[in-house]
C-alpha positions as MATLAB code, in Angstrom:
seq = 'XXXXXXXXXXXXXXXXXXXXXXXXXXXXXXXXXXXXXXXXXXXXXXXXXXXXXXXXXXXXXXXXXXXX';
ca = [
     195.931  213.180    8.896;
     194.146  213.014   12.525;
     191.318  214.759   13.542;
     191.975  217.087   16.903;
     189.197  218.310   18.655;
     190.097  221.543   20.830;
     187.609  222.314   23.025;
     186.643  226.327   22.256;
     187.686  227.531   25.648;
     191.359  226.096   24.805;
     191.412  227.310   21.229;
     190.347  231.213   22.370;
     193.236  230.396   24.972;
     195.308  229.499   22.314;
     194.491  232.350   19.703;
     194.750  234.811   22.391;
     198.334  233.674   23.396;
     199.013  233.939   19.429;
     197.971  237.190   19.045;
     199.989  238.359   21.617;
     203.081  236.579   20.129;
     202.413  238.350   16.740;
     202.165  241.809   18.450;
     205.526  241.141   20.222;
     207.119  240.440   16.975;
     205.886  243.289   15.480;
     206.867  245.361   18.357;
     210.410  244.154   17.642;
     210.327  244.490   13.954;
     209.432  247.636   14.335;
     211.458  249.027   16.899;
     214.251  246.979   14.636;
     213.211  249.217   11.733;
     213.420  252.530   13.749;
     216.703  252.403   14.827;
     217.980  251.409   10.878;
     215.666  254.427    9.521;
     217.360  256.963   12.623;
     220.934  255.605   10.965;
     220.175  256.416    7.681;
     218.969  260.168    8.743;
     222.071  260.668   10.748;
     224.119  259.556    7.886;
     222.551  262.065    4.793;
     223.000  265.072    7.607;
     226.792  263.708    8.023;
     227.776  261.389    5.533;
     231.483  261.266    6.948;
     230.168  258.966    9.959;
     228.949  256.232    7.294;
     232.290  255.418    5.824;
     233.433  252.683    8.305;
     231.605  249.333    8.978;
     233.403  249.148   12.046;
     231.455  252.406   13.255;
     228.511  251.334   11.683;
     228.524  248.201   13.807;
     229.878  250.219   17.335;
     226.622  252.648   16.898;
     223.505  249.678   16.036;
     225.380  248.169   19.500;
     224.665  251.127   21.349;
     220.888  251.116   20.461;
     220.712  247.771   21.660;
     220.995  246.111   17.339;
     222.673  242.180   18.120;
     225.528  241.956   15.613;
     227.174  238.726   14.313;
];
């Protein structure tokens, strides 16, 4: 394996720019998790909207979910 030397203006350049990547993905995890924890609370105060994946699928669109 080969030795890189980084000079420590370019790696605090570089850990900066990771740190920033990590918060972005927790950002999205999170906002990921908020909208599946909302659909669970809407469906134990009306269980009858739960019974279709079709629905299930038409409501995680319209808070912005990507489906496959």
């Amino acid at each position: 394996m080969e030795t890189l030397n980084i000079s420590k203006e370019k790696f605090s350049k570089i850990l900066e720019d990771f740190e920033v990547l990590i918060n972005d993905v927790e950002s999205a995890l999170s906002e990921e998790n908020l909208v599946v924890r909302k659909r669970i609370n809407d469906i134990k105060l009306n269980p009858s909207i739960g019974k279709s994946e079709k629905y299930l699928d038409e409501y995680l669109k319209k808070r912005g979910v990507k489906i496959d």
